[in-house]
C-alpha positions as CSV (number, residue, x, y, z in Angstrom):
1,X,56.9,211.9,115.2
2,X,59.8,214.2,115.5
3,X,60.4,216.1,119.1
4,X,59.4,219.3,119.6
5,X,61.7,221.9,118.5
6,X,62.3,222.8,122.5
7,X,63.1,219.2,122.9
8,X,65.8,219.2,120.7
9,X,69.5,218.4,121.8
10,X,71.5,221.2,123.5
11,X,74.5,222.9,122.8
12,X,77.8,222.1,124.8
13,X,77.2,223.4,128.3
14,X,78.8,227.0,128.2
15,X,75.4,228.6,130.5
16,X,76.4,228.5,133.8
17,X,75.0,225.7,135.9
18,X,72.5,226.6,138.4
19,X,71.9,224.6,141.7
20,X,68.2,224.5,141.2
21,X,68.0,222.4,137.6
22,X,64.0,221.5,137.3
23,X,61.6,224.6,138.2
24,X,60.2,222.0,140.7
25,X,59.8,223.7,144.2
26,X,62.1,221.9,146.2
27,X,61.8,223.3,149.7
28,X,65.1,225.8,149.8
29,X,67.2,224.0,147.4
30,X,68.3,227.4,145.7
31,X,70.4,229.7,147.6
32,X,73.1,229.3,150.4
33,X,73.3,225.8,151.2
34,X,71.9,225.2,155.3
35,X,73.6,223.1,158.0
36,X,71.4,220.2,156.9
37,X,71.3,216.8,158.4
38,X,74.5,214.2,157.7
39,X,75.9,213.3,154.3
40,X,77.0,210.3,153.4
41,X,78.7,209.7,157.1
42,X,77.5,206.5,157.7
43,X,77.6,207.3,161.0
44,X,73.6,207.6,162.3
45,X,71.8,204.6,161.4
46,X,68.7,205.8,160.0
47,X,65.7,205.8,161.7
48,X,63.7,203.8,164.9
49,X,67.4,203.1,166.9
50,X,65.8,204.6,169.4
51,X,65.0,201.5,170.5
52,X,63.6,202.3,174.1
53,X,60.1,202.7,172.8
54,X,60.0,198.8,172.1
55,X,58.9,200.0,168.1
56,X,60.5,198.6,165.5
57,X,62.0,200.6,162.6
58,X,59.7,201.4,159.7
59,X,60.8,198.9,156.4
60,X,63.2,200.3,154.0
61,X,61.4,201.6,151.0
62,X,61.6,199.8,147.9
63,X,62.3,201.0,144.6
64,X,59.2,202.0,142.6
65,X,57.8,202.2,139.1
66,X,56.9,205.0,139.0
67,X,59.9,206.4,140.0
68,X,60.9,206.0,136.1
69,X,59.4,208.6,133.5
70,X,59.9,209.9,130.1
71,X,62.0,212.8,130.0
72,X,59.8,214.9,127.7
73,X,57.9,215.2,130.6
74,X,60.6,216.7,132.4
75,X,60.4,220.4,133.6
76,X,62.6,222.5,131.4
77,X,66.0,223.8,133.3
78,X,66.6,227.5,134.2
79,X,69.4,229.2,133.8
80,X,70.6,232.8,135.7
81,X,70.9,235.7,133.3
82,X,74.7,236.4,132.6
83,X,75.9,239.9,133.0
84,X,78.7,241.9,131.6
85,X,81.1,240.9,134.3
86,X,80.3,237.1,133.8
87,X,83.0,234.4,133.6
88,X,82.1,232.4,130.7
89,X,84.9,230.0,130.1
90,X,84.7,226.1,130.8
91,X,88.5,224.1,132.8
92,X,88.1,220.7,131.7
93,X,89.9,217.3,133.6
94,X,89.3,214.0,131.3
95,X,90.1,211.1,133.7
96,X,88.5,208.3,132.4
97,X,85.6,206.3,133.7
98,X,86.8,203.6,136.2
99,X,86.8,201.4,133.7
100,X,86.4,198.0,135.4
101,X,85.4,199.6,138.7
102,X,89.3,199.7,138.7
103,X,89.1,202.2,141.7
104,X,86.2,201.7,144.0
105,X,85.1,201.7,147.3
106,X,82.2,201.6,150.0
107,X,84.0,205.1,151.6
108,X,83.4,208.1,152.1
109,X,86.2,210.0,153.0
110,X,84.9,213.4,153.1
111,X,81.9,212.8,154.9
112,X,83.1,209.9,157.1
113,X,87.1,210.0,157.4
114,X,88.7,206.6,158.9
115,X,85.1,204.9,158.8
116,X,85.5,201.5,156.2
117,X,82.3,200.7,154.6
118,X,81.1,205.0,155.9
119,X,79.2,204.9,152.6
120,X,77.2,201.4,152.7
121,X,77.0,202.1,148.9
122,X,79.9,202.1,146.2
123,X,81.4,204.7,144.9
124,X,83.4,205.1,141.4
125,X,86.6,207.6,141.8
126,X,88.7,208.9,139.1
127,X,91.4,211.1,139.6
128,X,93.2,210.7,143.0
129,X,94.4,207.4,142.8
130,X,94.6,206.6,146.9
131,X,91.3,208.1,148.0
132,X,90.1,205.5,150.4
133,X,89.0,205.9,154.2
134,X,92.1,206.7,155.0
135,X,93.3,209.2,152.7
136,X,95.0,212.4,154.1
137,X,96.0,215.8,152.4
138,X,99.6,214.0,152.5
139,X,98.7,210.8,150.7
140,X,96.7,212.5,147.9
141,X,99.7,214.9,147.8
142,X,101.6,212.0,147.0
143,X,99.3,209.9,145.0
144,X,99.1,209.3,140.7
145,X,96.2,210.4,139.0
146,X,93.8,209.3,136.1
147,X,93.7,212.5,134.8
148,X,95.7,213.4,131.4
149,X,96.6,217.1,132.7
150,X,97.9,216.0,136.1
151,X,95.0,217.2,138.2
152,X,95.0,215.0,141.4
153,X,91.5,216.1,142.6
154,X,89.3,213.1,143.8
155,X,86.1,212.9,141.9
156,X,83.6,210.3,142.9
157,X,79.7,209.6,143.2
158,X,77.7,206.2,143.6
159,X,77.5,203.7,141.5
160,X,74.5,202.5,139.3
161,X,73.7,199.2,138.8
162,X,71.5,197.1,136.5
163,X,69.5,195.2,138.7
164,X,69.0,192.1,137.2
165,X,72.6,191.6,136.7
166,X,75.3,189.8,139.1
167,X,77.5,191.6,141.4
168,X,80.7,189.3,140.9
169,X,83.1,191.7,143.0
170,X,84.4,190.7,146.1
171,X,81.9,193.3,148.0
172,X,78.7,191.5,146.7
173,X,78.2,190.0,150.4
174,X,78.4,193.6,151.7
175,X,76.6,195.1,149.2
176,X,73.6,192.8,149.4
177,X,73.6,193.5,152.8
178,X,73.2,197.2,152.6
179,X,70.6,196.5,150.0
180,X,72.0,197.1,146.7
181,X,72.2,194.1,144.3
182,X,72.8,194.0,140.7
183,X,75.9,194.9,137.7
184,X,77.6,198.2,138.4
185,X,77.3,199.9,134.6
186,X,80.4,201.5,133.9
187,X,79.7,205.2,132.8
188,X,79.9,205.8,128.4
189,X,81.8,208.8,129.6
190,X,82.0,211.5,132.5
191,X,82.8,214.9,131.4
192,X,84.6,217.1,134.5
193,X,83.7,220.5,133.7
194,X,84.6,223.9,135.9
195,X,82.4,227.1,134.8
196,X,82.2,230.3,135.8
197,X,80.0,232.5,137.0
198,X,77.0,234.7,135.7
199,X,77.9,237.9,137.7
200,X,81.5,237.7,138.1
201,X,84.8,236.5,137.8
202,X,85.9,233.6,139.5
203,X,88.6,233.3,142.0
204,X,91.4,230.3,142.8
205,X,89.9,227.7,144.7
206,X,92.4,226.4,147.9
207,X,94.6,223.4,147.6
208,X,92.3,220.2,149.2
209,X,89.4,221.9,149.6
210,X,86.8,219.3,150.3
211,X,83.2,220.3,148.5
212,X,80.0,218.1,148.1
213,X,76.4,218.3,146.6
214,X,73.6,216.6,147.5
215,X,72.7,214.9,149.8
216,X,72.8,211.1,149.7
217,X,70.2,210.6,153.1
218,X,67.6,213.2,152.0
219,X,65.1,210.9,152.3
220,X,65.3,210.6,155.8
221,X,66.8,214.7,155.8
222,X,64.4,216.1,153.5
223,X,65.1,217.9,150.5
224,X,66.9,221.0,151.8
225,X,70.2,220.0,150.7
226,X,69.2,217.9,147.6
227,X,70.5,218.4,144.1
228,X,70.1,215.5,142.0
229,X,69.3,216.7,138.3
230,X,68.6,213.5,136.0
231,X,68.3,213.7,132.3
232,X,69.3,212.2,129.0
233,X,71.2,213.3,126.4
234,X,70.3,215.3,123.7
235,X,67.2,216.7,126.1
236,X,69.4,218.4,128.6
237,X,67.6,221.6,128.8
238,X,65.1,219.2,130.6
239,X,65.5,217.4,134.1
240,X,64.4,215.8,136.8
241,X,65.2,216.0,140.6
242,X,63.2,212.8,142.1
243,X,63.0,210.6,139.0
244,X,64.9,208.5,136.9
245,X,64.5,209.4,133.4
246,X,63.4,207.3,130.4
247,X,65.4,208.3,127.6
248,X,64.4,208.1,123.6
249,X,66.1,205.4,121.8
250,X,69.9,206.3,121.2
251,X,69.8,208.8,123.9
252,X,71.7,208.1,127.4
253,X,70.5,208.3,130.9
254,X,72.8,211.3,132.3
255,X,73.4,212.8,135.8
256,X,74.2,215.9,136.3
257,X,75.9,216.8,139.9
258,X,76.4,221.1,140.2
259,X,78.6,221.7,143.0
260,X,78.6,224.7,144.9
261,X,80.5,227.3,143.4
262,X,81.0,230.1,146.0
263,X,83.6,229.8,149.0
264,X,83.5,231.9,152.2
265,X,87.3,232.6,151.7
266,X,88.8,230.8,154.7
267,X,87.9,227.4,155.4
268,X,88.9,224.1,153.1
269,X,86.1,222.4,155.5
270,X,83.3,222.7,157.5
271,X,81.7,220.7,160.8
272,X,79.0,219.4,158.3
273,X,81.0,219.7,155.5
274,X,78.7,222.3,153.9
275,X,78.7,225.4,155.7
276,X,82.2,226.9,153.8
277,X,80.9,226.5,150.4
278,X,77.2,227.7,149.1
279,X,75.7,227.3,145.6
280,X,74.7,230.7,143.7
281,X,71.2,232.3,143.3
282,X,69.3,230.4,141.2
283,X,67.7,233.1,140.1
284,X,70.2,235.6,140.2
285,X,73.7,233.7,139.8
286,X,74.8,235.6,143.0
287,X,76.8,234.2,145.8
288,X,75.5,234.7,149.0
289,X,76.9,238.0,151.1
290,X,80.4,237.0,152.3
291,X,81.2,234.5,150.0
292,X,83.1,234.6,146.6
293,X,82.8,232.9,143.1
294,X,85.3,229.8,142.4
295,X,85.8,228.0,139.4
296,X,82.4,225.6,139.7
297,X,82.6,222.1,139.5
298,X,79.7,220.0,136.7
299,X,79.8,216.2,136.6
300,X,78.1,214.9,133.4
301,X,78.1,211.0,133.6
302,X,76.0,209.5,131.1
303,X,74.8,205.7,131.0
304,X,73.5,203.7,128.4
305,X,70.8,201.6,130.3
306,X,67.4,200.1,129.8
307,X,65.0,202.8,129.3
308,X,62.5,200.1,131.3
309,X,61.0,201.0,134.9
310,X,63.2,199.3,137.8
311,X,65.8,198.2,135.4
312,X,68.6,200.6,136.9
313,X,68.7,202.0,140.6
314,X,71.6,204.3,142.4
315,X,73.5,202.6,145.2
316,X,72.0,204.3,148.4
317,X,71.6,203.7,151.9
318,X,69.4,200.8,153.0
319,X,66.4,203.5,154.3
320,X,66.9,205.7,151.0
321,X,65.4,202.9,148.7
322,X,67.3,204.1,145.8
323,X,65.7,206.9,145.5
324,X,67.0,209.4,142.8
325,X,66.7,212.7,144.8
326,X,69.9,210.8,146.8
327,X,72.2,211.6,144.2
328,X,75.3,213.6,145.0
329,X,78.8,213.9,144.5
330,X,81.9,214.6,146.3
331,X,85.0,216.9,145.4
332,X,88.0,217.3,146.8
333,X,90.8,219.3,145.1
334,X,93.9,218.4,144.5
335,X,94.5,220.0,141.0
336,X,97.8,222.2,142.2
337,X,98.3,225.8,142.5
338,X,99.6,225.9,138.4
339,X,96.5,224.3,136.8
340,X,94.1,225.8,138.8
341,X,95.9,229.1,138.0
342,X,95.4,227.6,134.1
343,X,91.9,226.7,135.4
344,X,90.7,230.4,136.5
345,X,92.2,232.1,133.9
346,X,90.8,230.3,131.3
347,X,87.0,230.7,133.0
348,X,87.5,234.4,133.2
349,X,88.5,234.5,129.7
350,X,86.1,233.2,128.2
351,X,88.0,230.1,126.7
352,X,87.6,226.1,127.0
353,X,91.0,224.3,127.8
354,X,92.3,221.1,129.5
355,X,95.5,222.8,131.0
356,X,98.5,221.7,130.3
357,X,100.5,219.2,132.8
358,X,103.2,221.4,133.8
């Protein structure tokens, strides 16, 4: 029987992206992001290493059934009301999909700079072609770039495997070890969009600003700085934040990873890496007091996977079990004061471009 007419697929995203996809209630994930715990730093072990109590750590979880669901059974996304003064435009970067995990990495080097292996899960880059560990504002400076308008920004995210497949890279051993096993699926596409905002005009973002969302330990965290939205295409006004969808036949699995599109007009970074960037009302498409719109970041990476429980998982860390609520994403901008010039001006306008390498 044919879908529901509400189910049916959705127009090319021109509304504005809102932090808060499912009407879930997700603890305080609208509004200005909080300090919250660690990202992806690699850096604090989980939990039990206290170790003095003679306890040992709780097992990791395991991936569940029914962590897997149809999408119609999603809750429907919400979208702020646009004003007058809205920017409605949409900056596009198409750099390709790491075909052949051609450029990827256990690192995290916004989260854990210098650490090897800060991640414990792979990531997928495009863009940036040196971001490692060890990258600096200097070697990404310096560095080529998958994109075909001659953004340098790093773009990357975890990896999603099939898990009855073979990991044949050379990282299988570590991999395994940090409890993720199975084929990496290469992404059918990733769309790099940058939107505007519902209640204003958007403003330049700074040269190598570093800006993340989610938060890839917020099953240990909890769920205040979670953003994961999964659905498939075609049923995009529908999502989930804590499952992985099961999508109709010919549809794709897709994640969707909203950055936070306000800036407190000073700082590239922050201790945690949060507190310089916030994510708009989600009711109200507002940044927070202080802070001003930029040119917002959407990653749409679809899949084509089983739609079978526990036939796909996200790379995680060992205590997160795979959970989908660990989703996230990482920025860091690189695009050049010219094309994010092209970038803004096109948002504010009200037009969809690529830019132009200069």
């Amino acid at each position: 029987p044919a879908a529901e007419p509400t189910d049916q697929p959705t127009a090319e995203p021109t509304d504005q992206p809102t932090d808060q996809p499912t009407g879930e209630p997700t603890d305080g994930m609208g509004g200005q992001m909080g300090d919250g715990g660690q990202m992806d730093d690699g850096q604090n072990g989980g939990q039990g290493d206290g170790g003095d109590q003679g306890q040992q750590p709780p097992p990791n979880p395991e991936l569940r059934a029914d962590q897997f669901v149809d999408i119609r059974k999603a809750p429907r996304v919400r979208q702020p009301r646009r004003t007058r003064q809205a920017s409605t435009g949409v900056f596009s970067s198409n750099c390709g999909v790491n075909e052949g995990q051609a450029h990827s990495n256990p690192d995290n080097v916004l989260a854990a700079p210098g650490v090897v292996n800060g991640a414990h899960h792979i990531h997928d880059y495009v863009g940036n072609l040196d971001t490692n560990a060890f990258s600096t504002d200097e070697t990404f400076a310096a560095a080529g770039t998958t994109c075909t308008n001659g953004d340098k920004s790093a773009y990357f995210w975890p990896v999603i495997r099939l898990r009855d497949g073979k990991d044949t890279s050379d990282r299988a051993e570590q991999s395994t070890a940090d409890g993720n096993v199975g084929s990496i699926v290469t992404p059918s596409s990733v769309k790099l969009q940058f939107l505007g905002n519902p209640r204003a005009k958007v403003t330049a973002a700074p040269p190598f600003i570093r800006i993340a969302t989610g938060d890839a330990k917020a099953v240990t965290n909890g769920l205040k700085n979670a953003h994961a939205s999964w659905t498939c295409s075609g049923f995009e006004n529908r999502a989930f934040t804590d499952k992985y969808p099961l999508c109709p036949r010919g549809s794709k699995v897709e994640r969707v990873l909203n950055f936070p599109g306000c800036w407190d007009g000073q700082n590239t970074d922050s201790a945690n890496h949060r507190d310089h960037v916030a994510f708009a009302d989600a009711r109200t498409g507002a940044c927070p007091q202080g802070f001003k719109a930029i040119p917002q970041l959407r990653m749409t990476l679809a899949y084509d996977v089983p739609a079978k429980p526990l036939a796909f998982a996200l790379d995680s860390f060992p205590e997160s079990g795979h959970d989908p609520v660990t989703d996230h994403g990482d920025f860091i901008n690189v695009m050049g004061e010219g094309l994010m010039r092209q970038a803004v001006n096109a948002i504010n306008k009200g037009a969809r471009t690529t830019g132009k390498r200069r």
